[in-house]
Biotite code that builds the C-alpha atoms (Angstrom):
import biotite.structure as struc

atoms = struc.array([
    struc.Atom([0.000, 0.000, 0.000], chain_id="A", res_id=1, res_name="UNK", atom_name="CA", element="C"),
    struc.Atom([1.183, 3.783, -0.863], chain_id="A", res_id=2, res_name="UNK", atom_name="CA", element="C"),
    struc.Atom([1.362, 5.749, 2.036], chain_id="A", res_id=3, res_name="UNK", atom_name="CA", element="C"),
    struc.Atom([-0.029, 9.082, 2.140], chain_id="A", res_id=4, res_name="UNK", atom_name="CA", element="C"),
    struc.Atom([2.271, 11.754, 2.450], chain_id="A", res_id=5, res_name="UNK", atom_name="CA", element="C"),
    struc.Atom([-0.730, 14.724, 3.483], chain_id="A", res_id=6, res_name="UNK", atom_name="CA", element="C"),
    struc.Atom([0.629, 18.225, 3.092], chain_id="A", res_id=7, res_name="UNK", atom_name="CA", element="C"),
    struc.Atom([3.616, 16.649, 1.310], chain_id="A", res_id=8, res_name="UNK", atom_name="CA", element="C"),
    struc.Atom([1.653, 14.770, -1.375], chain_id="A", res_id=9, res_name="UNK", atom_name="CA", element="C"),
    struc.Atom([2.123, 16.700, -4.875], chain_id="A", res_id=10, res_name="UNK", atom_name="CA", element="C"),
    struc.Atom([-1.687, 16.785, -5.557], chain_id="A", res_id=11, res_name="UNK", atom_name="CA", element="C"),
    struc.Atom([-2.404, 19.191, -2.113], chain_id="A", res_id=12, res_name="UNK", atom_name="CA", element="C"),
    struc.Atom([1.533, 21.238, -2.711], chain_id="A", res_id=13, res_name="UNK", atom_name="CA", element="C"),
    struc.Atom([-0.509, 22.300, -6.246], chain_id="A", res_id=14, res_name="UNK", atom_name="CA", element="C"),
    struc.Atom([-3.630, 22.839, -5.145], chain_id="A", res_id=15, res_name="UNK", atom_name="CA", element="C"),
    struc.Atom([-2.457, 25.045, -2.431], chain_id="A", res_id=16, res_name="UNK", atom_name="CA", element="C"),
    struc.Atom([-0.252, 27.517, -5.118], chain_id="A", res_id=17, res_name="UNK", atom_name="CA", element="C"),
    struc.Atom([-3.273, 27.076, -7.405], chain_id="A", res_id=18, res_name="UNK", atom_name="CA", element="C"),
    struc.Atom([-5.539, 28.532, -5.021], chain_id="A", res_id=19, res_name="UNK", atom_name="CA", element="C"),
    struc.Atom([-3.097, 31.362, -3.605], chain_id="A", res_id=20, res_name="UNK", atom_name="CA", element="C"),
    struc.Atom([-2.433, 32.160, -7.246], chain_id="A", res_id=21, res_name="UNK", atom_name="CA", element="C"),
    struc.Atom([-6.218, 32.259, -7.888], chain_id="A", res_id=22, res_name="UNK", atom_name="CA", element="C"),
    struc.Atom([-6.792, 33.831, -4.538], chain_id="A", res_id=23, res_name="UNK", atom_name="CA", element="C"),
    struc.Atom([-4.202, 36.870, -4.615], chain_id="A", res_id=24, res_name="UNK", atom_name="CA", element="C"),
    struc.Atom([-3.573, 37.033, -8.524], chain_id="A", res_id=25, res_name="UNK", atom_name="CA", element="C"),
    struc.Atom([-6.083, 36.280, -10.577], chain_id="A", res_id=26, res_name="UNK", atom_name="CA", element="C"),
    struc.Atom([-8.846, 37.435, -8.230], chain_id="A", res_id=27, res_name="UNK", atom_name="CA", element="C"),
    struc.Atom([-7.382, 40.916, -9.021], chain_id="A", res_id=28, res_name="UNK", atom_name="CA", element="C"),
    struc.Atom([-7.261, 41.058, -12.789], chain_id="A", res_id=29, res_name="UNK", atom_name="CA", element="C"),
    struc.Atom([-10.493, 39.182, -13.418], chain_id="A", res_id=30, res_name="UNK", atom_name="CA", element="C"),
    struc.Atom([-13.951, 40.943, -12.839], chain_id="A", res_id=31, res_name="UNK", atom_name="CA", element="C"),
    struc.Atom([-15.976, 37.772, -12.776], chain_id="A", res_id=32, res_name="UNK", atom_name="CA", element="C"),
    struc.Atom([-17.041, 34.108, -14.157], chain_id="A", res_id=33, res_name="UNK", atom_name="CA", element="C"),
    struc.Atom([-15.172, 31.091, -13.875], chain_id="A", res_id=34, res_name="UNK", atom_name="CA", element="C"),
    struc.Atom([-11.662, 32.441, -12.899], chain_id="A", res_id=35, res_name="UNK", atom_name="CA", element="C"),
    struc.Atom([-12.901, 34.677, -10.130], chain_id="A", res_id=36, res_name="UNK", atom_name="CA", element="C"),
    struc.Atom([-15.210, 33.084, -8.494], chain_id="A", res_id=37, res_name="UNK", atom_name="CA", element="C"),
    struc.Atom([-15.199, 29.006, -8.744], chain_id="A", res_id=38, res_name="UNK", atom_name="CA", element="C"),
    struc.Atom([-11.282, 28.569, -10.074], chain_id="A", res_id=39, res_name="UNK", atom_name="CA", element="C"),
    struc.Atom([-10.222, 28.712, -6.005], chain_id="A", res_id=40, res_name="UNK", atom_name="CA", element="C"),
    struc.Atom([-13.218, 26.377, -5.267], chain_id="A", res_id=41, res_name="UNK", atom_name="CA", element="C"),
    struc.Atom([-12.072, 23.704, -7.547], chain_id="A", res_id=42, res_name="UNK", atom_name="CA", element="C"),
    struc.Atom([-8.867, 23.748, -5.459], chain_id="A", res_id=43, res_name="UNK", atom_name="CA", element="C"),
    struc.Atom([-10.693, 23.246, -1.869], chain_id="A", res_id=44, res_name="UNK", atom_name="CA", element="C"),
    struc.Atom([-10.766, 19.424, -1.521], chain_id="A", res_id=45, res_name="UNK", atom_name="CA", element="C"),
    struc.Atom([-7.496, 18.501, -3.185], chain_id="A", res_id=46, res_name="UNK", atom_name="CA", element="C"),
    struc.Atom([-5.582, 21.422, -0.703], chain_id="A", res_id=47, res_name="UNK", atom_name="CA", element="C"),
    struc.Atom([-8.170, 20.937, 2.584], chain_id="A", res_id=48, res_name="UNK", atom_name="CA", element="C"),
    struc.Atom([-8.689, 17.103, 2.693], chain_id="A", res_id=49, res_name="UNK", atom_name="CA", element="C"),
    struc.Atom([-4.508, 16.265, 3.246], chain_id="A", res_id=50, res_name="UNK", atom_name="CA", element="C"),
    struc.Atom([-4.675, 18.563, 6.034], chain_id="A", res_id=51, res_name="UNK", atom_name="CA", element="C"),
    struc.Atom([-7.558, 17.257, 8.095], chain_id="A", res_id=52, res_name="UNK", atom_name="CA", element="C"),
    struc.Atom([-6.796, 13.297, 7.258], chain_id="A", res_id=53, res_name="UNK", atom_name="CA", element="C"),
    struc.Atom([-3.371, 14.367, 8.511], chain_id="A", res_id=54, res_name="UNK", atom_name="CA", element="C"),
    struc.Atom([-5.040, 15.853, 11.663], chain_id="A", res_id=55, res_name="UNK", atom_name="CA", element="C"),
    struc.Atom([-7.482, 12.671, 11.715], chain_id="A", res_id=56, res_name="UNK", atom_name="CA", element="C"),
    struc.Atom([-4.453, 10.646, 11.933], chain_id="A", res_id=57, res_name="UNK", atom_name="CA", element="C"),
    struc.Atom([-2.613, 12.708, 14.707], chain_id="A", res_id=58, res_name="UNK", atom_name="CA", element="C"),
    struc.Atom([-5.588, 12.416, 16.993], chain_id="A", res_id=59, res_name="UNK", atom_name="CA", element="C"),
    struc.Atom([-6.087, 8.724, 16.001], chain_id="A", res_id=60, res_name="UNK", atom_name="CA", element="C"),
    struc.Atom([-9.159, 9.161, 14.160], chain_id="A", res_id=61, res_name="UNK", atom_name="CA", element="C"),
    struc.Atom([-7.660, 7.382, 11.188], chain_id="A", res_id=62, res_name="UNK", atom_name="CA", element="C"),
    struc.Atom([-6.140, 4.287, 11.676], chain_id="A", res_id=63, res_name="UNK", atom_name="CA", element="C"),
    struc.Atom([-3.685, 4.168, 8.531], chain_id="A", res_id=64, res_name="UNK", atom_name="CA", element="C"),
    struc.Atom([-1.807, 6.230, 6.128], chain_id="A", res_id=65, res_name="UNK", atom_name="CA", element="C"),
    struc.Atom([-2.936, 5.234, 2.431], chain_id="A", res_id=66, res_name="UNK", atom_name="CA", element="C"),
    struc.Atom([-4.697, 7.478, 0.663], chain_id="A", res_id=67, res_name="UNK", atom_name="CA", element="C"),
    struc.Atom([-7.656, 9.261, 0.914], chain_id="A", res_id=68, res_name="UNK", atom_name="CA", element="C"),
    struc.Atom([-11.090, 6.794, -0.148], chain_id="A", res_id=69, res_name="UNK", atom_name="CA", element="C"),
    struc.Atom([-13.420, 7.616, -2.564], chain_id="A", res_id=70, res_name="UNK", atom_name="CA", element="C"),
    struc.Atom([-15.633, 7.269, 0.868], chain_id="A", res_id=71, res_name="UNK", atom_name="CA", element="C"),
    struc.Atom([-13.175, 10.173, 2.526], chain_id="A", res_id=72, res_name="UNK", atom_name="CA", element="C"),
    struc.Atom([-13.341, 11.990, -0.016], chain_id="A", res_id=73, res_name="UNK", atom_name="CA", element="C"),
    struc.Atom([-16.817, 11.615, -0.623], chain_id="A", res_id=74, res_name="UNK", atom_name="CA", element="C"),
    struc.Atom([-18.084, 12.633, 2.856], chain_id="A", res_id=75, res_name="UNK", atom_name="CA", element="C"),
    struc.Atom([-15.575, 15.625, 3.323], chain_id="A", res_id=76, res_name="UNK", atom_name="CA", element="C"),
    struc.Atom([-17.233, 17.041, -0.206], chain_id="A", res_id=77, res_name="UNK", atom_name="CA", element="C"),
    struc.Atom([-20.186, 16.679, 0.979], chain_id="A", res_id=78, res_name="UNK", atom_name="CA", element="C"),
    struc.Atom([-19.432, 18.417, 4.456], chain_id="A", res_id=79, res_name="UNK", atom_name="CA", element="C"),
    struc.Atom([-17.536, 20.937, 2.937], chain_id="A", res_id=80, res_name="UNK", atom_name="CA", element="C"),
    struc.Atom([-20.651, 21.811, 0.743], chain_id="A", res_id=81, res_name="UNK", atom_name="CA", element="C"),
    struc.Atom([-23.378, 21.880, 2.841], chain_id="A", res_id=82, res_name="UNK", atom_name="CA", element="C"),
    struc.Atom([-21.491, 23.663, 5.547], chain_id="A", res_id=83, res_name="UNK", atom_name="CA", element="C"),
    struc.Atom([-20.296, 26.461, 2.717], chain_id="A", res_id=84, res_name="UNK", atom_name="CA", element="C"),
    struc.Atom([-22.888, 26.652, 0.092], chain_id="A", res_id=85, res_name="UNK", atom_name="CA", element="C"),
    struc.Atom([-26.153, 25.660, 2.798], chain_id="A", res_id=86, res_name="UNK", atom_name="CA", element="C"),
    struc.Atom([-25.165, 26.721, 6.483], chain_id="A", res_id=87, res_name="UNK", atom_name="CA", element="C"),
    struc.Atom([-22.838, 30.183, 5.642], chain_id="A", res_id=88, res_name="UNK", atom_name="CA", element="C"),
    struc.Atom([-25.038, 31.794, 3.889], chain_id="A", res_id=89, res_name="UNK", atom_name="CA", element="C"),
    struc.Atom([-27.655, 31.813, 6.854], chain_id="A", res_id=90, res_name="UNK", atom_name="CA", element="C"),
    struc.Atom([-25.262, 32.742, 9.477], chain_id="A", res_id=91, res_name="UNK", atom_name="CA", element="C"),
    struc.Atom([-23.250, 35.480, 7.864], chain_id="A", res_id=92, res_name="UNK", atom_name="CA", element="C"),
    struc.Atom([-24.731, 38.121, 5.345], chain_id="A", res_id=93, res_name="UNK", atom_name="CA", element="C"),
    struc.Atom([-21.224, 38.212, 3.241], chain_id="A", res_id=94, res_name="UNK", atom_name="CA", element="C"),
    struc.Atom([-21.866, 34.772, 1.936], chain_id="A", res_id=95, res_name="UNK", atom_name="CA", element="C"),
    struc.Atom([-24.138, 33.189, -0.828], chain_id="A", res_id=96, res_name="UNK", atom_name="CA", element="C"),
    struc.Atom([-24.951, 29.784, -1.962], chain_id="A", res_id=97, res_name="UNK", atom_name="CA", element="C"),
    struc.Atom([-23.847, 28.810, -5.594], chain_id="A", res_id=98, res_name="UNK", atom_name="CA", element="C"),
    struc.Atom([-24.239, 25.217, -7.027], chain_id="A", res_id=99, res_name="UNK", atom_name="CA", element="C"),
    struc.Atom([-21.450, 26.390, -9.236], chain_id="A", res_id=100, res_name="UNK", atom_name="CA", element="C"),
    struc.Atom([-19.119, 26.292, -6.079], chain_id="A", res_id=101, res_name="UNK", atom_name="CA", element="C"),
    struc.Atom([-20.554, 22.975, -5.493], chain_id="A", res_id=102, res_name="UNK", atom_name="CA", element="C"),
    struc.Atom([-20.049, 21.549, -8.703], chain_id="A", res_id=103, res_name="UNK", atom_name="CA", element="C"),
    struc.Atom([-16.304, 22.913, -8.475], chain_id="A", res_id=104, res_name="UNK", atom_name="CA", element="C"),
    struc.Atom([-15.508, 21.460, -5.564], chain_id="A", res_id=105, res_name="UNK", atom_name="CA", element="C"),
    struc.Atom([-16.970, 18.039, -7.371], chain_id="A", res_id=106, res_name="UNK", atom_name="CA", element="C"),
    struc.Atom([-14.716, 18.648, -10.243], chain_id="A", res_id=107, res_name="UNK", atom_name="CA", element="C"),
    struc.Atom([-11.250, 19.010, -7.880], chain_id="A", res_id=108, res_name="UNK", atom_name="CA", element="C"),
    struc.Atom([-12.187, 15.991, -5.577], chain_id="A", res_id=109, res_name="UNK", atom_name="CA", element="C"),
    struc.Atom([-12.725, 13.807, -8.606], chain_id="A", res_id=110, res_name="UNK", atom_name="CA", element="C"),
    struc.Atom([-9.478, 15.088, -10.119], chain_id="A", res_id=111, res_name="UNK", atom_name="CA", element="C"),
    struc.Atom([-7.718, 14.545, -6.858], chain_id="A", res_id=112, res_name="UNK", atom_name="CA", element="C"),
    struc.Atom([-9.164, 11.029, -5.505], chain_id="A", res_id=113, res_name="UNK", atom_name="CA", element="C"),
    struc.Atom([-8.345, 10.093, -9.674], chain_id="A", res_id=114, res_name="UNK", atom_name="CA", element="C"),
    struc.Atom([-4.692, 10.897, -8.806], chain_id="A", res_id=115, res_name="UNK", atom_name="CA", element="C"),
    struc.Atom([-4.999, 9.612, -4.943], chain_id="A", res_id=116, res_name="UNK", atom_name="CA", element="C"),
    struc.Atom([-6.562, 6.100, -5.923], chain_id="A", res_id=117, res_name="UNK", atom_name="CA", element="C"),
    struc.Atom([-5.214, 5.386, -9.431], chain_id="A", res_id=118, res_name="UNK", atom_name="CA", element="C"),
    struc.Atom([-1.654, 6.709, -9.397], chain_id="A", res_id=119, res_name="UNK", atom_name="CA", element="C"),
])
């Protein structure tokens, strides 16, 4: 079995400088559509999910170090979206619900747990 290497693994190193670059670059020079809004979305599971399995596994929450399920990944997508796209946008007046966020987030964890499980 592979082990995992969390924040090490090259999947969540890109995702993170895709969604910095996305975040703090081309936030700024695009006005809107797919490379303002949803292009640092599509990053969230591949650069979030290394970081809490890793946490999982400090606390002993996860029992081994292969990589993240389709079942992991699966449940953390579907946390991730209800609690952003559902929950936020009741509790704080800055935030809206878009099944285009949702549907980038999809995108990223399927591109990820493609690379996690089949590599």
């Amino acid at each position: 079995m592979k082990r995992h290497r969390y924040l090490l693994d090259p999947v969540c190193v890109l995702a993170i400088a895709a969604y910095l670059l996305g975040r703090f670059g081309l936030r700024e020079w695009v006005p809107a559509g797919f490379w303002h809004d949803q292009f640092t979305d599509l990053w969230l599971i591949p650069a979030a999910l290394p970081l809490l399995l890793g946490v999982q596994r400090i606390a002993g929450l996860r029992p081994h170090d292969a990589p993240p399920t389709w079942r992991e990944i699966g449940l953390h997508l579907a946390v991730w979206s209800v609690a952003a796209e559902w929950l936020a946008p009741h509790f704080f007046a800055h935030c809206t619900g878009d099944w285009r966020d949702v549907a980038a987030y999809a995108a990223g964890a399927a591109l990820a747990g493609g690379w996690w499980n089949l590599a």
